[in-house]
N, C-alpha and C positions, 0 to 999 in steps of 0.2 A: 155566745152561742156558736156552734161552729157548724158549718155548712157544709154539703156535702161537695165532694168535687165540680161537680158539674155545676153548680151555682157559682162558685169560683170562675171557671169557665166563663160563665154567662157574664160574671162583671170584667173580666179582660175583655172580651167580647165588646160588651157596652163601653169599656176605656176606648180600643181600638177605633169604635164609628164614633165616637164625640169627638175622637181628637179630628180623626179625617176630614168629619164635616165644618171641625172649626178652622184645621189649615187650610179647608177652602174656599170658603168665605173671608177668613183674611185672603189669602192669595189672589182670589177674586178682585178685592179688594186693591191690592199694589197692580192690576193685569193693567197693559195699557200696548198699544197698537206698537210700540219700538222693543217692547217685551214679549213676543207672541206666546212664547212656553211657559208663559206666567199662567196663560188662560188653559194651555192644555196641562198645566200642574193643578191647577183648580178643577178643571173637569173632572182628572183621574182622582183626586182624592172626594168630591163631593157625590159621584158616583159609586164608587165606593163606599162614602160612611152612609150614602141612604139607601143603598142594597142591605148592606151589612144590619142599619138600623130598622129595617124592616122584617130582614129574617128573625132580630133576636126578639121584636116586636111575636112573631109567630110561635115562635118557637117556645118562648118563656110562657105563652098563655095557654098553649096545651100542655105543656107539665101542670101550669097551675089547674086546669079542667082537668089534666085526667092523675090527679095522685103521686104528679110531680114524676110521670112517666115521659121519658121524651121523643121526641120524635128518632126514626132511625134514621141511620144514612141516606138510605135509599129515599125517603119520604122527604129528607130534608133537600137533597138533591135536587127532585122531581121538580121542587116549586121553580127552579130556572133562576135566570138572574137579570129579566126583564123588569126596573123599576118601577116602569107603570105599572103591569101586574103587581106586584110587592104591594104597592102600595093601594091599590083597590083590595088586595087580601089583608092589608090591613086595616081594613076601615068596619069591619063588623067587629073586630076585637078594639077598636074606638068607642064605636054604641055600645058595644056591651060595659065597658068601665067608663063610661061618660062621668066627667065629674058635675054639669053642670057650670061650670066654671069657666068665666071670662078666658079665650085663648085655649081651651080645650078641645077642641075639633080642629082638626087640618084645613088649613087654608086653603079654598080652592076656587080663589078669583082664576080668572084668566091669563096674568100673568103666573101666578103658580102652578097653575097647569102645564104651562111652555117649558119653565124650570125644569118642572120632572119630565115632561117629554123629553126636550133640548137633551138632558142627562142620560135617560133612557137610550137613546140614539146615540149618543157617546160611545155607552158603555157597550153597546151592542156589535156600533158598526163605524162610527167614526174613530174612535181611538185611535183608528190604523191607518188615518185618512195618508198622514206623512208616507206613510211606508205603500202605499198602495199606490199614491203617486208618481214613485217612480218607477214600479210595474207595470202603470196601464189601468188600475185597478180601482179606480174613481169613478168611472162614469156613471155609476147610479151614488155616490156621495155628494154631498155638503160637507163644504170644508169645514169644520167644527166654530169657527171664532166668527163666521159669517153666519151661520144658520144661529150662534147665539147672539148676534147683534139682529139680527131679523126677528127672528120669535121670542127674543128678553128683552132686550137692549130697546129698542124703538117702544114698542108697548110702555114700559117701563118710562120711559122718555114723553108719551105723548100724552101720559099721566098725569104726570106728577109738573111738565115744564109747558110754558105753552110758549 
């Protein structure tokens, strides 16, 4: 069967955030306090693939409601590239294809929460924590690998270890 371009589109698109999300969780993974750019290589790509997998989340469900019409630039633009938002925009297009099925709904303990906050704030305003630093231009930041051993790290830790 062959697809029209834009669904083509949409699977590079969906290549693109699965890879991002998976080099950052391994990276995540190898991060450790003598490697600090480990953690800010994990930030930028998990930021990234759950922006990214949230737009095509959006995007894919109103072609499928509206006749496989997509969204414009301008409309797709609007939604911004605040995670949390993304990700409360995507949760009526969850309930709507609910499968019923074990691991179907998003996780949204408390430490998951932090996750996408932690990220949100990344991608928003820490990214640039280095480069701001030596401007002056911190004073209302968290350094990114502190605010994610605070709000992940510890919870995470007081969980699962006693």
């Amino acid at each position: 069967m062959n697809f029209p371009p834009e669904w083509h589109a949409l699977g590079r698109e969906a290549e693109l955030a699965g890879e991002q999300l998976a080099v950052g969780v391994t990276v995540l993974g190898r991060a450790n306090h003598a490697q600090k750019g480990l953690y800010n290589q994990a930030f930028f790509a998990l930021s990234i693939g759950f922006e990214r997998l949230a737009k095509l989340i959006i995007v894919a469900d109103h072609a499928i409601e509206n006749n496989g019409e997509w969204l414009t630039d301008g409309q797709l633009r609007s939604i911004g590239h605040d995670i949390e938002v993304l990700m409360l925009l995507c949760e009526p297009v969850a309930q709507k294809w609910l499968s019923g099925k074990r691991y179907a709904e998003r996780p949204n303990t408390n430490v998951h929460l932090a996750i996408i906050r932690t990220l949100s704030q990344f991608a928003k305003l820490t990214r640039y924590y280095n480069l701001s630093s030596l401007t002056g231009g911190t004073k209302q930041m968290r350094e990114p690998i502190q605010m994610w051993w605070h709000q992940v790290g510890q919870p995470i830790l007081a969980l699962h270890y006693s």
